[in-house]
Z-matrix of the N, CA and C atoms (Angstrom, degrees):
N
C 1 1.447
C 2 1.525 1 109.32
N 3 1.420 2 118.70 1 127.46
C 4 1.281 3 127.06 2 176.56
C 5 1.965 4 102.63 3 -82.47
N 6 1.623 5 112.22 4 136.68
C 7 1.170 6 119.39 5 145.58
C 8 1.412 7 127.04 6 -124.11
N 9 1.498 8 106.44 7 140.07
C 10 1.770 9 103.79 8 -171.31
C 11 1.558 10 86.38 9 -131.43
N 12 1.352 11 130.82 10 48.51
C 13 1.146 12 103.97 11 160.95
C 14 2.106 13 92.88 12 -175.75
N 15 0.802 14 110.51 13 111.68
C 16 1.855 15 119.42 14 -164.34
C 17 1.436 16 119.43 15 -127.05
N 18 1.220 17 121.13 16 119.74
C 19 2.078 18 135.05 17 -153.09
C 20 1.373 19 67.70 18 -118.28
N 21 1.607 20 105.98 19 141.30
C 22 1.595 21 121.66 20 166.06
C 23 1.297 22 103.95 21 -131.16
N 24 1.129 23 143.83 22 80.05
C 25 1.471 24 132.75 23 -163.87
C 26 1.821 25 99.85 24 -84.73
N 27 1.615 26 80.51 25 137.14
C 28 1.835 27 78.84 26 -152.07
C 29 2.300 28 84.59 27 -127.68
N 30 0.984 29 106.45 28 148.75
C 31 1.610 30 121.41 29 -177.74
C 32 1.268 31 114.75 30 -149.33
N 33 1.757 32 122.88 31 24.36
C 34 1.168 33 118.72 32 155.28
C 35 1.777 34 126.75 33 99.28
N 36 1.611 35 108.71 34 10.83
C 37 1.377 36 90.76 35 168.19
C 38 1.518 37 98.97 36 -132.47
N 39 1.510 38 114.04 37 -175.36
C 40 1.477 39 113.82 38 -178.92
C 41 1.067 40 121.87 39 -47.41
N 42 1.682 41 141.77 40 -15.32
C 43 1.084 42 142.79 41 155.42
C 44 1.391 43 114.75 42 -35.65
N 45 1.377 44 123.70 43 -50.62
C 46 1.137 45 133.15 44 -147.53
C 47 1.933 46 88.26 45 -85.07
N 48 1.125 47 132.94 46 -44.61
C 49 1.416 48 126.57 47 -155.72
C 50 1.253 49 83.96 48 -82.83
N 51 1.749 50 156.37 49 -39.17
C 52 1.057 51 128.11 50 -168.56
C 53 1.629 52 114.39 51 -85.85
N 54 1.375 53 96.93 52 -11.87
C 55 1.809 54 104.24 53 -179.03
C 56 2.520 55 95.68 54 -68.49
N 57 1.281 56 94.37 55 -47.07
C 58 1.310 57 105.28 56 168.10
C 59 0.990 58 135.89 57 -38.09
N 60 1.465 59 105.92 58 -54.48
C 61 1.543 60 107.35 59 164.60
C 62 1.536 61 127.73 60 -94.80
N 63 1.457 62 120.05 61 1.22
C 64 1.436 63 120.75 62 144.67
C 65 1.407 64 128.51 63 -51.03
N 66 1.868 65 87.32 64 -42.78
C 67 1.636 66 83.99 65 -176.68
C 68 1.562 67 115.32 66 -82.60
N 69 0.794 68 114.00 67 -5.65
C 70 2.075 69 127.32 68 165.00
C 71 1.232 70 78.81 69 -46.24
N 72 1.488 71 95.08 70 -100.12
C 73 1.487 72 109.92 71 -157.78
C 74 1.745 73 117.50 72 -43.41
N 75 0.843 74 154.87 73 -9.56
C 76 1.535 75 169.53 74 147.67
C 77 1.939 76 97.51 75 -59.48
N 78 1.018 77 109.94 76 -50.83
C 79 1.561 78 120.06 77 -173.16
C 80 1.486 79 91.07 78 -80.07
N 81 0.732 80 174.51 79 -125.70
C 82 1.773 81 165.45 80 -15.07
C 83 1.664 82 92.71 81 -148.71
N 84 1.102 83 121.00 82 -21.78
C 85 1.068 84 98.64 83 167.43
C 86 1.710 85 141.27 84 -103.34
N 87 1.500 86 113.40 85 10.25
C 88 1.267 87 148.23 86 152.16
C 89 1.318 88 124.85 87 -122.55
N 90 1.524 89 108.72 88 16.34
C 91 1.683 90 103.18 89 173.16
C 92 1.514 91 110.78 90 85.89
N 93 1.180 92 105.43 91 -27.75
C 94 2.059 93 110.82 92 -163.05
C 95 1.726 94 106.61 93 -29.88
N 96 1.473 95 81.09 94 167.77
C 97 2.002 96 100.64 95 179.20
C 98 1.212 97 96.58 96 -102.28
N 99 0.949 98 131.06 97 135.64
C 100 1.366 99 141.63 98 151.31
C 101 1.133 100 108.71 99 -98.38
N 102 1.662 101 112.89 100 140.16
C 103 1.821 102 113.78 101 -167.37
C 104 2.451 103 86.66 102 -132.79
N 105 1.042 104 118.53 103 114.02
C 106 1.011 105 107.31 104 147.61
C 107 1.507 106 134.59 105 -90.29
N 108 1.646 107 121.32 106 144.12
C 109 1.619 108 112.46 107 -156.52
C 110 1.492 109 81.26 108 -138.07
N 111 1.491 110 120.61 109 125.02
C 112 1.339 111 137.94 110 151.71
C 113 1.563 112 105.56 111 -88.78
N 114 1.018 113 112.68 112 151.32
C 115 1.779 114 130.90 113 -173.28
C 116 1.470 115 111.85 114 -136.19
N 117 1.480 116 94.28 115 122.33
C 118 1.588 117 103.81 116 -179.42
C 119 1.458 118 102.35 117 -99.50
N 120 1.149 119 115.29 118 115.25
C 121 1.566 120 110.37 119 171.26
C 122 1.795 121 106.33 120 -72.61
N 123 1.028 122 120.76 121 131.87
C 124 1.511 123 135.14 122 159.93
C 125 1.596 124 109.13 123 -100.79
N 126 1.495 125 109.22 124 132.04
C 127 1.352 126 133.67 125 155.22
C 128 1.338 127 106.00 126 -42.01
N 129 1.532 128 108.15 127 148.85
C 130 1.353 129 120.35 128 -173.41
C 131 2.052 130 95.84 129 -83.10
N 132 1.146 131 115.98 130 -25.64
C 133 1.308 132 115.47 131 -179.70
C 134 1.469 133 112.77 132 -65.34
N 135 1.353 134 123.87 133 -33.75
C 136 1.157 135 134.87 134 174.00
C 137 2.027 136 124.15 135 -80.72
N 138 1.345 137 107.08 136 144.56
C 139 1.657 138 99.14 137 174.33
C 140 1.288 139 116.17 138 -41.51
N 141 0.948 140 122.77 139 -172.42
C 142 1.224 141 128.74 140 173.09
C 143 1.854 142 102.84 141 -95.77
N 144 0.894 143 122.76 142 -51.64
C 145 1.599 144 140.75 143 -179.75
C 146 1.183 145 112.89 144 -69.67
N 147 1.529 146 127.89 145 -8.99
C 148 1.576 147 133.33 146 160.84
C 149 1.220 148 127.07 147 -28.91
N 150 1.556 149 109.09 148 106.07
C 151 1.744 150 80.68 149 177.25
C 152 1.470 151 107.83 150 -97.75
N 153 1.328 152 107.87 151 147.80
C 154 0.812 153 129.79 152 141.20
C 155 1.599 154 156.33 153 -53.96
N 156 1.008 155 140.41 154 59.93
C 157 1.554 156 121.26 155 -125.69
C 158 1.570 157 107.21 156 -88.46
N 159 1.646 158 104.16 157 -26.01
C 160 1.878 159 97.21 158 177.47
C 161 1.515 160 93.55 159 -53.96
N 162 1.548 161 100.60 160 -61.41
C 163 1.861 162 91.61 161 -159.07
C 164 1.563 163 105.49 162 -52.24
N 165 1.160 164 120.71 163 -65.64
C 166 1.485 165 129.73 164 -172.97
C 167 1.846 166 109.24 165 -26.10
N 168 1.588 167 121.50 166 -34.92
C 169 1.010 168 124.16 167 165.03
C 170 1.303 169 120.51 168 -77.55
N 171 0.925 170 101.89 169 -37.96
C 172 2.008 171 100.93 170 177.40
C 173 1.596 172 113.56 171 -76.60
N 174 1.379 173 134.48 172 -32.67
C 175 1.050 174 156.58 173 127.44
C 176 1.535 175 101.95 174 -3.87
N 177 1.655 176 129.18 175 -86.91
C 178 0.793 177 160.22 176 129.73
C 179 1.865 178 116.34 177 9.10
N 180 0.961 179 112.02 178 -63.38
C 181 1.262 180 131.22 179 176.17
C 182 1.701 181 101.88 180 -68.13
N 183 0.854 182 111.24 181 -63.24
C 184 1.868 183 121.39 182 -176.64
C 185 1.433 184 103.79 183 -42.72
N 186 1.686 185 102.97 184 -57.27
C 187 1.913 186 89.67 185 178.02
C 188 1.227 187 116.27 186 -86.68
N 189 1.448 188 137.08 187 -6.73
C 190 1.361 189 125.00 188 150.05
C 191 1.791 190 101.74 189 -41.43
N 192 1.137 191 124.14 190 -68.21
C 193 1.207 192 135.15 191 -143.74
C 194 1.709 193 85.75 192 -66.27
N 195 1.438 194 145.18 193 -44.55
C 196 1.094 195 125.53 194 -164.02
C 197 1.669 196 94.75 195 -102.92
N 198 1.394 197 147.72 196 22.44
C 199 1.048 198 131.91 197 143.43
C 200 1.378 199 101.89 198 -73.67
N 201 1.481 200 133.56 199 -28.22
C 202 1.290 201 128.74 200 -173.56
C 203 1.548 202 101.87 201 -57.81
N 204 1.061 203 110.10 202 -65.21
C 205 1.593 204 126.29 203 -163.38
C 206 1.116 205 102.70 204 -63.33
N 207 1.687 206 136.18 205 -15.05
C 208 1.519 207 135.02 206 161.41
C 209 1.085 208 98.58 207 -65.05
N 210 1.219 209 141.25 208 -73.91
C 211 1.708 210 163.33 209 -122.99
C 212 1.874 211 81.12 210 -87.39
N 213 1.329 212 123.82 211 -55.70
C 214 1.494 213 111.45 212 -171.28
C 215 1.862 214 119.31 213 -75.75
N 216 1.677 215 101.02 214 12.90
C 217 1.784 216 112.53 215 169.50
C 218 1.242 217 93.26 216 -125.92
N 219 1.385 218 134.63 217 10.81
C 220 1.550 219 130.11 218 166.24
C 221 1.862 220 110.13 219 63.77
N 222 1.310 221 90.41 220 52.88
C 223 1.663 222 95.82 221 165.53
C 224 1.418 223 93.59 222 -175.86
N 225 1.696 224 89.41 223 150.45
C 226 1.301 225 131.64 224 -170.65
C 227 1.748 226 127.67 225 -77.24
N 228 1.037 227 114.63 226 95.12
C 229 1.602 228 121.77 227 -170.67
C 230 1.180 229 118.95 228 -86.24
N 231 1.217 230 154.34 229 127.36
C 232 1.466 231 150.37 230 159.19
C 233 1.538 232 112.98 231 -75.60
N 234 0.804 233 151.94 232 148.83
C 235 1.346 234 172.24 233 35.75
C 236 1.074 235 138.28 234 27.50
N 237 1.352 236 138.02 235 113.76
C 238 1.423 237 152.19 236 123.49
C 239 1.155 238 139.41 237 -92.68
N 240 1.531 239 94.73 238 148.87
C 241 1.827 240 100.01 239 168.88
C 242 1.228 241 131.68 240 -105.01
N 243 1.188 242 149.45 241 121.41
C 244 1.692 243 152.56 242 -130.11
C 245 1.489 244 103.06 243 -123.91
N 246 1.022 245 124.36 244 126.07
C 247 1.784 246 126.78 245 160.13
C 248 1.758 247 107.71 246 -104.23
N 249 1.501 248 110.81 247 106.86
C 250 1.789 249 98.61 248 163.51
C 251 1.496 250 101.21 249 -141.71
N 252 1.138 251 91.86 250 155.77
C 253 1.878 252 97.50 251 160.13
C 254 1.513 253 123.42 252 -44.89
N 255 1.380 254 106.38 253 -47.29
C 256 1.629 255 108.33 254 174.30
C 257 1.711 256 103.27 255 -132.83
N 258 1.328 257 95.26 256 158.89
C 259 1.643 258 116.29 257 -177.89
C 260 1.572 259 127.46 258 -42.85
N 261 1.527 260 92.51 259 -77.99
C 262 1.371 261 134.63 260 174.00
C 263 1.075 262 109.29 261 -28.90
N 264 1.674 263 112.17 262 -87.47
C 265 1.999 264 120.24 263 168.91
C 266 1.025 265 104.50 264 -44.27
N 267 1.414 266 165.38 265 -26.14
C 268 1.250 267 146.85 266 -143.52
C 269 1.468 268 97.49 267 -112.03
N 270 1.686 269 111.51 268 -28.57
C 271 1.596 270 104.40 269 179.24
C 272 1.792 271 103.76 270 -87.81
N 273 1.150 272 99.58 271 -20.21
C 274 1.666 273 101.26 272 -180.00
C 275 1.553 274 107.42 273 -66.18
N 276 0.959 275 110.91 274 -45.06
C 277 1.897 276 132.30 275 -151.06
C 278 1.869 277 84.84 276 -82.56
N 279 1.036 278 123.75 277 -45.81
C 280 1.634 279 119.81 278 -170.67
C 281 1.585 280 92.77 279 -90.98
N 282 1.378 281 140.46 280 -61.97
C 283 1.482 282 118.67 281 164.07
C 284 2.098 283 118.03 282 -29.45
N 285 1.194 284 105.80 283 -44.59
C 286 1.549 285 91.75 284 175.43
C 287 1.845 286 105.86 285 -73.73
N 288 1.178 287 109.53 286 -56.89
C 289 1.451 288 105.53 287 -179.16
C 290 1.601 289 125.28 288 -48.61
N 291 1.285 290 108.47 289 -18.06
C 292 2.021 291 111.87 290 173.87
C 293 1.401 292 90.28 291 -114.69
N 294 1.489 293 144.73 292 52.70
C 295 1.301 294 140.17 293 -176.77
C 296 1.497 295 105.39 294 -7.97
N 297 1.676 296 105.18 295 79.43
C 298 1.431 297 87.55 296 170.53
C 299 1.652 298 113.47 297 -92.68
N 300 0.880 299 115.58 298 179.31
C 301 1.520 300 139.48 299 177.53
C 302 1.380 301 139.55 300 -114.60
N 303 1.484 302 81.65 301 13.39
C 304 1.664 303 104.21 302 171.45
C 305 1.766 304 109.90 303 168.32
N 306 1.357 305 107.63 304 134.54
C 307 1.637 306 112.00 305 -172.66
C 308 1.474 307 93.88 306 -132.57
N 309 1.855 308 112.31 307 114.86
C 310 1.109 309 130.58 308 -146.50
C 311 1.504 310 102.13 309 -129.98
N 312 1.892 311 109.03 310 104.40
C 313 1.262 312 78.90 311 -163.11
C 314 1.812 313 79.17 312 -126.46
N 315 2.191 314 106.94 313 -174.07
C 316 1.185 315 101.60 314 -171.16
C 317 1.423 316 93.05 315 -119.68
C-alpha cells in the first residue's frame, strides 16, 4: 500500500518519536507529507479559541521535540496545533480535511 499523505497525532511521550520515525520511513518511500497534530483539549467552560498559554507552550514544545526526531531521519514534518473539546474527532475531522491516507499513531 502506497501512502502520500500521514497525520501523526503526537501528545508527548516516547510513543510519539517512534510512531515518527515509522512514519519517515513509510514517507521516504513515496515522497509523502507527514503532518504532526498535537491537541489541546479545552474545557467546555472555556471558548473554544481560548488560549491557553501553559498548554499552548507545552503543545508547542512536543512538536519542536518531534520536528527534531524528523530532522534526525532526514525528513521534513509539518506541524500543527489543534484546539477541540475532544481528541478523537479533532484527529479524525483534520485526517479527513488533509485527505490523509493514513493516521499513525504510537
Amino acid at each position: 500500500m502506497e501512502f502520500y499523505k500521514i497525520l501523526v497525532p503526537v501528545i508527548g511521550t516516547e510513543a510519539d518519536k517512534e510512531a515518527i520515525r515509522l512514519a519517515c520511513r513509510l514517507a521516504k518511500k513515496n515522497k509523502a507529507k507527514i503532518r504532526a497534530v498535537c491537541v489541546i483539549t479545552v474545557k467546555r467552560s472555556l471558548p473554544l479559541d481560548a488560549e491557553i498559554e501553559s498548554e499552548i507552550q507545552r503543545a508547542e514544545g512536543i512538536l519542536d521535540n518531534i520536528e527534531d526526531v524528523a530532522e534526525e531521519q532526514d525528513y521534513e514534518v509539518e506541524t500543527d496545533l489543534l484546539q477541540a473539546r475532544e481528541i478523537a474527532p479533532a484527529i479524525v475531522d483534520e485526517a479527513v480535511e488533509r485527505e490523509a491516507d493514513l493516521i499513525l499513531m504510537g
